[in-house]
C-alpha positions, 0 to 999 in steps of 0.5 A, a space after each residue: 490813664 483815661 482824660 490823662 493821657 495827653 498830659 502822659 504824652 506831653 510829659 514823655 515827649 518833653 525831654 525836660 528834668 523839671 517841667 513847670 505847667 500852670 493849671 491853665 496849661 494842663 486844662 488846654 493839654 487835657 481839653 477839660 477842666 480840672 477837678 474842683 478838688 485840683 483846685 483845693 487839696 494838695 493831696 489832688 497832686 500826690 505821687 500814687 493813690 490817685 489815678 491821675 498820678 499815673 499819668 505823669 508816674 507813667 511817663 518817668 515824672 514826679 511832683 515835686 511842689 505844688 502852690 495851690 493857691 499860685 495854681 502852678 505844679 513842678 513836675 520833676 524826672 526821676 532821678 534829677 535834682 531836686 528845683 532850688 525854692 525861691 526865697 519866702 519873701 520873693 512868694 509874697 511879693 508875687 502873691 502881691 502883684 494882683 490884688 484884688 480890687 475890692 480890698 483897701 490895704 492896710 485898712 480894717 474895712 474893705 469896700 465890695 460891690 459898695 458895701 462896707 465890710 468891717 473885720 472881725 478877726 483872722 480863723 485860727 485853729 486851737 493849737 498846743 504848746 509847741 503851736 502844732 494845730 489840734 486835730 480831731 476826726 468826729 466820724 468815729 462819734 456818729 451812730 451811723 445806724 442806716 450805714 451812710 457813706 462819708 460825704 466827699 469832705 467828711 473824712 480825715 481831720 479837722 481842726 477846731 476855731 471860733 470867733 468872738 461875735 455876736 449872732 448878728 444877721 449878715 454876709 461874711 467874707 473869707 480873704 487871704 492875701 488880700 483875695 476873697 475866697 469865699 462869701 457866705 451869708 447868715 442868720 446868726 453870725 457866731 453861731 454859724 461859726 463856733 458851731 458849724 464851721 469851726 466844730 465839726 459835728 459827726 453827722 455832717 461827716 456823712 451823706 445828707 450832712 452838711 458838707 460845706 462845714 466840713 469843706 470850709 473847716 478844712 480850708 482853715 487847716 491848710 490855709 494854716 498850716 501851709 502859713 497862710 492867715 484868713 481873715 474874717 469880714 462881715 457887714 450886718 443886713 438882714 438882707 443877707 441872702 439878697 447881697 450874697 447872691 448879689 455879691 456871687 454874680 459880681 464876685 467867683 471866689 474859688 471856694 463857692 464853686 460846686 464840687 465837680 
């Protein structure tokens, strides 16, 4: 099991049914960071598929809950009961305890860095009657001629969204719970969203596409479905790339980092 093997050893050795470790935890045991993608998709945590999963399977554990966003796993025995879940409204008042310091609560502008972004709207996926999100998988649409694999974001689902804005120049902000968690910048603010992030084109599935739309799409799908609401902010400048590198030295939002 490789880099895994002294979480494999760790979990053997414990002689606990329901063994709960934050990331930070697991990063010491292994020695190294996490993936990027530990920090982004609940299917990182899966029970088989996945070669890291041997590493607690093999010790007689499964995972039996993960909260990214919390950035804690539950790992469980084989054979034990399942962990009671805590009320929801417990989740939130924790979610709550360190809020980020760029946010005004209860207000629809936030002060970041000394700029002054205004909201614009919450990211929400097209959804049908019984408000289960529509999903769609464009790769299939593509002439892949030069046989180009899948990017790393480019398979699976996704979902579709748009904003009502203008294709004003400027940077925008991405926050959830009051936490950013991602900065952008551009040129034509409506366009980057209605069509790039929010419809995902076939090309951009594959290798030399434009994967930070698909990654970002797939953000929005979680986020939501897990009962998460993000929020869009934006403050107009045609010094957008400036203030988003700006922003970026001051500011690691988890989704801006680079895929391991």
């Amino acid at each position: 099991m490789g880099i895994y093997a002294t979480l494999n050893r760790y979990l053997s050795e414990s002689g606990q049914e329901i063994i709960h470790l934050s990331f930070s935890e697991i990063e010491k045991l292994l020695g190294r960071p996490l993936p990027q993608s530990a920090y982004i998709y609940d299917a990182w945590w899966a029970n088989g598929g996945h070669s890291q999963a041997s590493a607690w399977l093999d010790a007689g554990y499964k995972v039996s809950s993960v909260d990214i966003f919390g950035r804690t796993v539950t790992f469980i025995k084989s054979g034990a009961a399942l962990p009671k879940k805590a009320p929801v409204q417990n989740s939130k008042k924790s979610a709550n305890v360190h809020p980020s310091p760029y946010v005004i609560p209860g207000n629809k502008k936030m002060e970041v860095c000394g700029y002054t972004f205004v909201y614009i709207q919450d990211l929400i996926p097209d959804c049908d009657a019984s408000r289960n999100v529509i999903k769609y998988c464009p790769q299939s649409y593509y002439d892949n001629k030069r046989r180009l694999p899948l990017s790393y974001h480019g398979g699976g689902a996704f979902c579709h969204f748009s904003i009502k804005a203008g294709d004003w120049p400027g940077v925008y902000l991405w926050v959830v719970d009051e936490r950013i968690i991602y900065i952008g910048e551009t040129a034509r603010l409506g366009q980057r969203f209605n069509m790039g992030y929010g419809n995902i084109s076939p090309r951009n599935c594959y290798a030399g596409g434009q994967s930070t739309n698909c990654k970002m799409n797939k953000v929005v799908l979680d986020y939501y479905e897990r009962g998460k609401t993000i929020s869009l902010y934006f403050y107009q400048t045609v010094e957008h790339k400036r203030i988003e590198l700006e922003l970026l030295k001051q500011i690691h939002p988890p989704y801006n980092a680079r895929d391991n």
